[in-house]
N, C-alpha and C positions, 0 to 999 in steps of 0.2 A: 504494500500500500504506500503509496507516495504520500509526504508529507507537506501542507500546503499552509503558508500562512496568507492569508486573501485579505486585501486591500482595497475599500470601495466608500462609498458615501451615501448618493440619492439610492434613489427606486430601481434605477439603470443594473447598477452594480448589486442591490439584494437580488432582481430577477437572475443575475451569473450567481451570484454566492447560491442562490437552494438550485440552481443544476448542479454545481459540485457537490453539495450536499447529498444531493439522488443520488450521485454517483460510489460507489461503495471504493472502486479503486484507490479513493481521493480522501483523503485525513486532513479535516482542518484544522489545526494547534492553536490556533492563535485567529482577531480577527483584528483590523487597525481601519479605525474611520476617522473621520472628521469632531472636532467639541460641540457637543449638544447646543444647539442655538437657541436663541428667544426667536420666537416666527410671531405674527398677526400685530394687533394694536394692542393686544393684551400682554404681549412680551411674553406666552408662557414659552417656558424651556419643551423643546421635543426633539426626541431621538429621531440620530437619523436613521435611515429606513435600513440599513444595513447593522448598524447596534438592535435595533429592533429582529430581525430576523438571528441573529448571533443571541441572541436573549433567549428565544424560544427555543435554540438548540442548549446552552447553554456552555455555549464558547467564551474564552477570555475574550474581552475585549482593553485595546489598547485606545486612546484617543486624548494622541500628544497636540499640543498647539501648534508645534514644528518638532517632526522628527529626528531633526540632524540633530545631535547632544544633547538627545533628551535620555532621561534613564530609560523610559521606552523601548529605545531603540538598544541600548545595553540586554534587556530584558528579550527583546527576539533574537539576538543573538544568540542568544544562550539555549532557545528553545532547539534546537538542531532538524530544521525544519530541511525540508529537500531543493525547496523554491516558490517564489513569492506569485500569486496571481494577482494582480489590481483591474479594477473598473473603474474608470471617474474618480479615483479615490480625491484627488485636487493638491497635492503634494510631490515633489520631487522627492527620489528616494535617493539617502547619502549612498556614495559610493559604497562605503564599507558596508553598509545592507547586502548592495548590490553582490559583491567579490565576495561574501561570505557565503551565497547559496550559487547549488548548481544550475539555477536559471531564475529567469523574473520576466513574466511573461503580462504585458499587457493589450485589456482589450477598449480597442478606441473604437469610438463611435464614426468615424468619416472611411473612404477610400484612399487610403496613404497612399501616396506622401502630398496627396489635396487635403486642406484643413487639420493640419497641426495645432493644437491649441484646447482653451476650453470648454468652447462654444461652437464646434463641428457642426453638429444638427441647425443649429439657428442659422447658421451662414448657408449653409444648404438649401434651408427655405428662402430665406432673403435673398441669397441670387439666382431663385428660379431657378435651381438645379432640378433633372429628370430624375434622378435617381441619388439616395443616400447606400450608406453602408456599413460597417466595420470591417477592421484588421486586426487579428492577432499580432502581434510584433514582440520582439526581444525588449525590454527595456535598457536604456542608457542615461547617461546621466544629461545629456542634451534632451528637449522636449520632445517626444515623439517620433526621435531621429531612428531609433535601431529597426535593424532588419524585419520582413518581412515573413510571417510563419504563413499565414492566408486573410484571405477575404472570402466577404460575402455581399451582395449589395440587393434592393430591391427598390420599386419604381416610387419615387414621391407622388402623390395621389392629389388633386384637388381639392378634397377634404382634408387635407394634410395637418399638422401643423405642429408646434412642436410638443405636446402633451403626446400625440398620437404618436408621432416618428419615433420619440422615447420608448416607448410602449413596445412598436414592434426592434426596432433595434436591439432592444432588451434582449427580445426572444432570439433575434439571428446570432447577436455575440453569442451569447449562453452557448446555442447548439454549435455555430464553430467552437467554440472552443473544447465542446465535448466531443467533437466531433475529428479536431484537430490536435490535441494535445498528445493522446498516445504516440504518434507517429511521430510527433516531434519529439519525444521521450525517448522514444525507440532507435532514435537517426534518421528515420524513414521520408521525415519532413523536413528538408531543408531549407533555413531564413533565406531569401531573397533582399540584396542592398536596397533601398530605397532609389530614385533616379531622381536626386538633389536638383536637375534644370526643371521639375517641374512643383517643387513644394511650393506649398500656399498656406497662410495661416488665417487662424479660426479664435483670436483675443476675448477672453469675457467680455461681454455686451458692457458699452459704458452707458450713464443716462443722457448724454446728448445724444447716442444713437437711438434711444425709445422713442423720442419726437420724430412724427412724420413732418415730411417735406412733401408740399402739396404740387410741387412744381414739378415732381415725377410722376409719369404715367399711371393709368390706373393700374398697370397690371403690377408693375413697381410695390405700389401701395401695399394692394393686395398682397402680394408676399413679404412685404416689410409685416403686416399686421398677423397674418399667419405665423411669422419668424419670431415671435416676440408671445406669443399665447402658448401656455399661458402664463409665462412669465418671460422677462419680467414685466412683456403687455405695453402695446406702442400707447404713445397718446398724442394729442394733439394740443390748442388752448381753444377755450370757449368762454367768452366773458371775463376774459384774463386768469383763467384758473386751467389746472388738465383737465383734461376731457380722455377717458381711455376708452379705447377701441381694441376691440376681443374679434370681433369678425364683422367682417364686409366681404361686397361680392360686387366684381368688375359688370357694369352696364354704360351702356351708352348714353353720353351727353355733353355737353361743350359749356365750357364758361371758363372765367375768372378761376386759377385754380383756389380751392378752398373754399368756392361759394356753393351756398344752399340752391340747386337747381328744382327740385321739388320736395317739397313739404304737404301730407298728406299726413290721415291719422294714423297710419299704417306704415308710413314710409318716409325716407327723410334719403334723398338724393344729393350726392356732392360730387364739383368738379374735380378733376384732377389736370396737370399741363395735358394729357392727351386723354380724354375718355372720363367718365365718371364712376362713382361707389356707390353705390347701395348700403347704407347702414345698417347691423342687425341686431347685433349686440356691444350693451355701451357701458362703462361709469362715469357719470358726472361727479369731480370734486365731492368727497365727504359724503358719499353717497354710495351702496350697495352696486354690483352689477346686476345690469337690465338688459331688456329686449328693447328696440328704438321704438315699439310702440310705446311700451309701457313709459319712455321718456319724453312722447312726442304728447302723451296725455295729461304728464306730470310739468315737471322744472323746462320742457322742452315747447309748450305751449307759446310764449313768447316767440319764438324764433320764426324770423319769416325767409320767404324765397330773397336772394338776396344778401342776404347774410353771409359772412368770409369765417370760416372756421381759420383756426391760427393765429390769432391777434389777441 
Protein backbone atom coordinates (compact mmCIF):
# COMPACT_ATOMS: atom_id res chain seq x y z
CA UNK A 1 0.00 0.00 0.00
CA UNK A 2 1.46 3.40 -0.94
CA UNK A 3 1.64 5.80 1.53
CA UNK A 4 0.10 9.32 0.78
CA UNK A 5 0.09 12.58 2.45
CA UNK A 6 -2.72 14.72 0.36
CA UNK A 7 -2.69 18.32 0.20
CA UNK A 8 -5.94 20.39 -0.82
CA UNK A 9 -8.34 23.03 0.21
CA UNK A 10 -11.93 23.94 -1.44
CA UNK A 11 -14.54 21.31 -2.60
CA UNK A 12 -12.09 20.66 -5.96
CA UNK A 13 -9.57 18.84 -3.90
CA UNK A 14 -12.01 16.94 -1.16
CA UNK A 15 -13.90 15.52 -4.46
CA UNK A 16 -9.74 13.99 -5.37
CA UNK A 17 -9.07 13.22 -1.48
CA UNK A 18 -12.52 10.56 -1.14
CA UNK A 19 -11.23 8.88 -4.62
CA UNK A 20 -8.10 8.14 -2.89
CA UNK A 21 -9.86 7.32 -0.09
CA UNK A 22 -12.18 4.57 -2.27
CA UNK A 23 -9.07 3.40 -3.37
CA UNK A 24 -7.67 0.62 -0.94
CA UNK A 25 -4.13 0.74 -2.77
CA UNK A 26 -3.74 4.22 -1.23
CA UNK A 27 -2.93 5.12 2.72
CA UNK A 28 -3.41 8.59 3.74
CA UNK A 29 -1.13 9.52 6.90
CA UNK A 30 -1.59 12.78 7.20
CA UNK A 31 -3.84 15.40 5.53
CA UNK A 32 -2.50 19.45 5.11
CA UNK A 33 -5.18 22.31 4.06
CA UNK A 34 -5.48 25.78 4.26
CA UNK A 35 -6.47 27.80 8.23
CA UNK A 36 -10.16 27.62 8.85
CA UNK A 37 -11.50 31.11 7.63
CA UNK A 38 -14.29 33.40 8.86
CA UNK A 39 -16.78 33.39 5.47
CA UNK A 40 -20.38 35.49 5.28
CA UNK A 41 -21.14 38.91 7.24
CA UNK A 42 -21.36 36.86 10.33
CA UNK A 43 -17.59 36.03 10.28
CA UNK A 44 -18.34 32.53 11.50
CA UNK A 45 -15.14 30.23 11.26
CA UNK A 46 -15.79 27.03 8.68
CA UNK A 47 -13.79 24.30 7.78
CA UNK A 48 -12.52 23.85 4.77
CA UNK A 49 -14.07 21.20 2.68
CA UNK A 50 -11.05 19.19 2.68
CA UNK A 51 -10.58 19.38 6.87
CA UNK A 52 -14.05 18.41 6.72
CA UNK A 53 -13.86 15.30 4.68
CA UNK A 54 -10.36 14.26 6.70
CA UNK A 55 -12.68 14.76 9.99
CA UNK A 56 -15.02 12.07 8.85
CA UNK A 57 -12.21 9.67 8.06
CA UNK A 58 -10.56 10.68 10.98
CA UNK A 59 -7.08 11.73 9.56
CA UNK A 60 -4.54 14.07 11.09
CA UNK A 61 -4.97 17.17 9.90
CA UNK A 62 -2.14 19.64 9.42
CA UNK A 63 -3.18 23.42 8.68
CA UNK A 64 0.01 25.69 8.96
CA UNK A 65 -0.24 29.50 7.90
CA UNK A 66 2.91 28.96 5.74
CA UNK A 67 4.56 25.70 5.59
CA UNK A 68 8.07 26.49 4.95
CA UNK A 69 9.47 26.58 8.85
CA UNK A 70 6.69 25.70 10.37
CA UNK A 71 6.83 22.61 12.84
CA UNK A 72 4.22 21.34 10.57
CA UNK A 73 6.37 20.69 8.12
CA UNK A 74 9.02 19.11 10.78
CA UNK A 75 6.12 16.89 11.68
CA UNK A 76 5.40 15.30 7.95
CA UNK A 77 8.74 14.80 7.76
CA UNK A 78 8.83 12.53 10.16
CA UNK A 79 5.66 10.71 9.01
CA UNK A 80 7.75 8.52 6.32
CA UNK A 81 5.03 8.90 4.00
CA UNK A 82 5.89 7.44 0.00
CA UNK A 83 4.66 10.92 -1.72
CA UNK A 84 2.60 13.83 -1.46
CA UNK A 85 -0.64 14.21 -3.71
CA UNK A 86 -2.06 18.09 -3.79
CA UNK A 87 -5.35 19.73 -5.24
CA UNK A 88 -5.76 23.56 -5.08
CA UNK A 89 -4.13 23.10 -1.84
CA UNK A 90 -2.97 27.22 -2.41
CA UNK A 91 0.72 26.87 -1.06
CA UNK A 92 4.19 26.38 -2.58
CA UNK A 93 5.64 23.28 -1.15
CA UNK A 94 9.42 23.90 0.50
CA UNK A 95 11.87 22.18 -1.37
CA UNK A 96 12.90 19.84 1.52
CA UNK A 97 9.12 18.45 1.41
CA UNK A 98 9.77 18.00 -1.92
CA UNK A 99 13.44 15.92 -1.97
CA UNK A 100 12.26 14.01 1.05
CA UNK A 101 9.57 11.94 -0.78
CA UNK A 102 9.70 9.76 -3.62
CA UNK A 103 7.34 11.93 -5.65
CA UNK A 104 4.78 14.87 -5.36
CA UNK A 105 2.25 14.70 -7.69
CA UNK A 106 -0.06 17.56 -8.48
CA UNK A 107 -3.54 17.90 -9.86
CA UNK A 108 -4.37 21.29 -11.78
CA UNK A 109 -7.24 22.23 -12.87
CA UNK A 110 -6.21 23.81 -16.67
CA UNK A 111 -4.50 22.05 -19.83
CA UNK A 112 -0.74 22.67 -19.13
CA UNK A 113 1.22 24.54 -19.74
CA UNK A 114 -2.01 27.17 -20.62
CA UNK A 115 -3.19 28.62 -17.34
CA UNK A 116 -0.53 28.33 -14.65
CA UNK A 117 -1.77 29.99 -11.65
CA UNK A 118 -4.68 30.09 -9.33
CA UNK A 119 -7.47 30.84 -11.09
CA UNK A 120 -7.39 28.35 -14.21
CA UNK A 121 -11.18 27.72 -14.47
CA UNK A 122 -12.09 31.59 -14.22
CA UNK A 123 -9.76 32.56 -17.06
CA UNK A 124 -11.01 29.66 -19.03
CA UNK A 125 -14.51 31.02 -18.81
CA UNK A 126 -13.45 34.63 -19.25
CA UNK A 127 -11.67 34.10 -22.49
CA UNK A 128 -14.32 32.09 -24.10
CA UNK A 129 -12.39 29.11 -24.09
CA UNK A 130 -14.11 25.66 -25.90
CA UNK A 131 -12.94 23.55 -23.63
CA UNK A 132 -11.27 23.22 -19.86
CA UNK A 133 -9.22 20.58 -18.35
CA UNK A 134 -6.66 19.02 -15.83
CA UNK A 135 -3.10 17.66 -15.79
CA UNK A 136 -1.50 15.53 -13.47
CA UNK A 137 2.04 16.93 -13.32
CA UNK A 138 5.26 16.20 -11.17
CA UNK A 139 5.45 19.11 -8.67
CA UNK A 140 8.49 21.70 -8.51
CA UNK A 141 9.23 24.27 -6.65
CA UNK A 142 8.41 26.88 -9.77
CA UNK A 143 4.53 27.21 -10.18
CA UNK A 144 3.12 24.65 -12.02
CA UNK A 145 6.35 24.27 -14.11
CA UNK A 146 7.03 20.36 -13.69
CA UNK A 147 6.54 17.76 -16.05
CA UNK A 148 3.63 16.24 -17.44
CA UNK A 149 2.05 12.76 -16.06
CA UNK A 150 -1.45 13.23 -18.33
CA UNK A 151 -4.46 15.02 -19.09
CA UNK A 152 -7.89 15.16 -19.56
CA UNK A 153 -10.11 17.84 -20.92
CA UNK A 154 -13.87 18.34 -21.67
CA UNK A 155 -16.02 20.82 -23.68
CA UNK A 156 -17.11 24.27 -21.72
CA UNK A 157 -20.91 24.30 -22.03
CA UNK A 158 -23.01 27.44 -22.38
CA UNK A 159 -24.58 26.98 -19.12
CA UNK A 160 -21.09 26.97 -17.82
CA UNK A 161 -19.64 28.71 -15.25
CA UNK A 162 -17.49 28.46 -12.70
CA UNK A 163 -19.55 26.74 -9.73
CA UNK A 164 -20.38 24.01 -12.52
CA UNK A 165 -16.72 23.68 -14.34
CA UNK A 166 -15.41 23.02 -10.58
CA UNK A 167 -17.92 20.43 -10.12
CA UNK A 168 -17.09 18.49 -13.09
CA UNK A 169 -13.21 19.15 -13.17
CA UNK A 170 -13.51 17.69 -9.70
CA UNK A 171 -14.70 14.50 -11.20
CA UNK A 172 -12.15 14.23 -14.36
CA UNK A 173 -8.95 15.17 -11.81
CA UNK A 174 -10.03 12.43 -9.30
CA UNK A 175 -10.59 9.79 -12.06
CA UNK A 176 -7.05 10.72 -13.97
CA UNK A 177 -5.49 10.52 -11.30
CA UNK A 178 -6.93 7.02 -10.27
CA UNK A 179 -6.76 6.35 -13.33
CA UNK A 180 -3.06 7.44 -13.91
CA UNK A 181 -1.12 7.18 -10.92
CA UNK A 182 -0.36 3.24 -10.99
CA UNK A 183 1.48 3.43 -14.07
CA UNK A 184 3.26 6.28 -13.13
CA UNK A 185 4.23 4.32 -9.99
CA UNK A 186 5.17 1.50 -11.92
CA UNK A 187 7.50 3.58 -14.69
CA UNK A 188 4.98 2.78 -17.17
CA UNK A 189 3.83 6.50 -17.30
CA UNK A 190 6.27 8.72 -18.37
CA UNK A 191 6.33 12.87 -17.33
CA UNK A 192 6.39 14.61 -20.49
CA UNK A 193 8.43 18.45 -20.30
CA UNK A 194 6.05 21.10 -20.52
CA UNK A 195 6.78 23.28 -24.04
CA UNK A 196 7.68 26.74 -22.14
CA UNK A 197 6.95 28.99 -25.88
CA UNK A 198 3.56 28.27 -25.01
CA UNK A 199 2.74 28.95 -21.08
CA UNK A 200 0.14 31.36 -20.12
CA UNK A 201 -0.87 32.36 -16.65
CA UNK A 202 -4.13 32.17 -14.69
CA UNK A 203 -3.34 35.02 -11.25
CA UNK A 204 -6.02 35.08 -8.58
CA UNK A 205 -8.85 37.33 -9.63
CA UNK A 206 -8.14 41.00 -8.39
CA UNK A 207 -11.39 43.21 -7.42
CA UNK A 208 -10.61 45.66 -10.32
CA UNK A 209 -11.06 42.63 -12.52
CA UNK A 210 -14.90 41.93 -10.83
CA UNK A 211 -16.12 45.33 -12.40
CA UNK A 212 -17.59 44.94 -15.84
CA UNK A 213 -16.47 47.02 -18.66
CA UNK A 214 -19.44 47.97 -20.65
CA UNK A 215 -17.43 48.98 -23.63
CA UNK A 216 -16.89 45.01 -24.47
CA UNK A 217 -19.12 43.19 -26.47
CA UNK A 218 -21.98 41.22 -25.24
CA UNK A 219 -20.43 38.01 -25.73
CA UNK A 220 -17.37 39.48 -23.65
CA UNK A 221 -19.65 40.33 -21.00
CA UNK A 222 -21.25 37.36 -20.81
CA UNK A 223 -18.21 35.21 -20.16
CA UNK A 224 -16.65 37.89 -17.82
CA UNK A 225 -20.19 37.28 -15.74
CA UNK A 226 -20.13 33.58 -16.01
CA UNK A 227 -16.10 33.68 -15.06
CA UNK A 228 -16.74 35.24 -11.92
CA UNK A 229 -20.13 33.08 -10.42
CA UNK A 230 -20.17 32.38 -8.27
CA UNK A 231 -17.45 33.94 -6.88
CA UNK A 232 -16.13 36.11 -6.50
CA UNK A 233 -19.26 37.53 -8.99
CA UNK A 234 -18.74 40.49 -11.56
CA UNK A 235 -20.41 43.62 -10.61
CA UNK A 236 -21.12 46.79 -12.03
CA UNK A 237 -22.33 50.52 -10.29
CA UNK A 238 -25.83 51.51 -10.06
CA UNK A 239 -26.73 54.80 -8.24
CA UNK A 240 -23.06 54.84 -7.22
CA UNK A 241 -23.04 51.74 -5.27
CA UNK A 242 -22.26 47.72 -6.96
CA UNK A 243 -24.63 46.38 -8.45
CA UNK A 244 -23.62 42.30 -8.87
CA UNK A 245 -24.60 40.39 -11.69
CA UNK A 246 -24.76 36.27 -11.26
CA UNK A 247 -26.08 35.75 -14.88
CA UNK A 248 -27.13 37.23 -18.16
CA UNK A 249 -27.73 36.10 -21.60
CA UNK A 250 -26.35 37.69 -24.93
CA UNK A 251 -29.51 39.35 -27.03
CA UNK A 252 -29.63 41.71 -29.51
CA UNK A 253 -29.77 45.57 -29.23
CA UNK A 254 -27.78 48.69 -29.95
CA UNK A 255 -27.20 51.78 -27.76
CA UNK A 256 -24.83 53.69 -25.41
CA UNK A 257 -22.84 50.89 -23.95
CA UNK A 258 -24.23 50.59 -20.26
CA UNK A 259 -27.69 51.94 -21.20
CA UNK A 260 -31.03 50.43 -20.14
CA UNK A 261 -32.60 49.54 -23.61
CA UNK A 262 -35.62 48.00 -22.24
CA UNK A 263 -37.24 47.98 -19.01
CA UNK A 264 -40.32 45.63 -18.71
CA UNK A 265 -41.78 43.89 -15.50
CA UNK A 266 -40.16 40.85 -16.59
CA UNK A 267 -37.19 42.06 -18.04
CA UNK A 268 -34.44 44.62 -17.98
CA UNK A 269 -32.36 44.92 -21.37
CA UNK A 270 -28.73 46.55 -21.48
CA UNK A 271 -26.34 47.79 -24.02
CA UNK A 272 -23.06 46.56 -24.57
CA UNK A 273 -20.17 48.33 -27.25
CA UNK A 274 -21.54 45.53 -29.71
CA UNK A 275 -24.97 43.63 -28.98
CA UNK A 276 -26.82 43.79 -25.67
CA UNK A 277 -27.78 41.57 -22.10
CA UNK A 278 -30.43 40.38 -20.95
CA UNK A 279 -30.48 40.51 -17.12
CA UNK A 280 -31.58 37.44 -14.90
CA UNK A 281 -30.04 37.34 -11.89
CA UNK A 282 -28.94 40.22 -9.80
CA UNK A 283 -27.61 41.92 -6.17
CA UNK A 284 -28.28 45.33 -5.43
CA UNK A 285 -25.81 46.90 -2.78
CA UNK A 286 -26.87 45.59 0.90
CA UNK A 287 -29.38 43.49 -0.44
CA UNK A 288 -29.95 39.49 -0.98
CA UNK A 289 -29.43 37.95 -4.51
CA UNK A 290 -32.59 38.06 -6.99
CA UNK A 291 -34.17 37.40 -10.16
CA UNK A 292 -34.39 40.95 -12.31
CA UNK A 293 -37.80 40.47 -11.87
CA UNK A 294 -38.03 40.39 -8.40
CA UNK A 295 -35.64 43.74 -8.64
CA UNK A 296 -37.57 45.29 -11.53
CA UNK A 297 -40.65 45.02 -8.90
CA UNK A 298 -38.65 46.11 -5.96
CA UNK A 299 -35.56 48.89 -5.59
CA UNK A 300 -35.57 48.54 -9.56
CA UNK A 301 -39.00 50.35 -10.06
CA UNK A 302 -37.20 53.73 -10.50
CA UNK A 303 -35.11 52.93 -13.30
CA UNK A 304 -36.10 53.84 -16.61
CA UNK A 305 -35.08 53.06 -20.51
CA UNK A 306 -32.21 55.36 -20.75
CA UNK A 307 -30.52 54.99 -17.93
CA UNK A 308 -26.32 54.04 -18.00
CA UNK A 309 -25.46 51.40 -15.64
CA UNK A 310 -21.61 52.03 -14.55
CA UNK A 311 -21.79 55.52 -13.19
Amino acid sequence: MTKLIFMGTPEFSATVLRGLLSDERYEIIAVVTQPDRAVGRKKEIKVTPVKAVAQDYNLPVYQPQKLSGSPELEDLLSLGADGIITAAFGQFLPTKLLDAHNFALNVHASLLPKYRGGAPIHYALINGDAEAGVTLMEMVKEMDAGDMVAKASLPILEEDNVGTLFEKLAVLGRDLLLQSLPGYLSGELKPVPQDASQVTFSPNITSEQERLDWDQSARQIFNHVRGMNPWPVAHTLWKGERFKLYEVEPVEGQGQPGEVLVKTKKELIVAASQGALSLKTVQPAGKPKMTVQDFLNGLGRDLEVGDVFGK
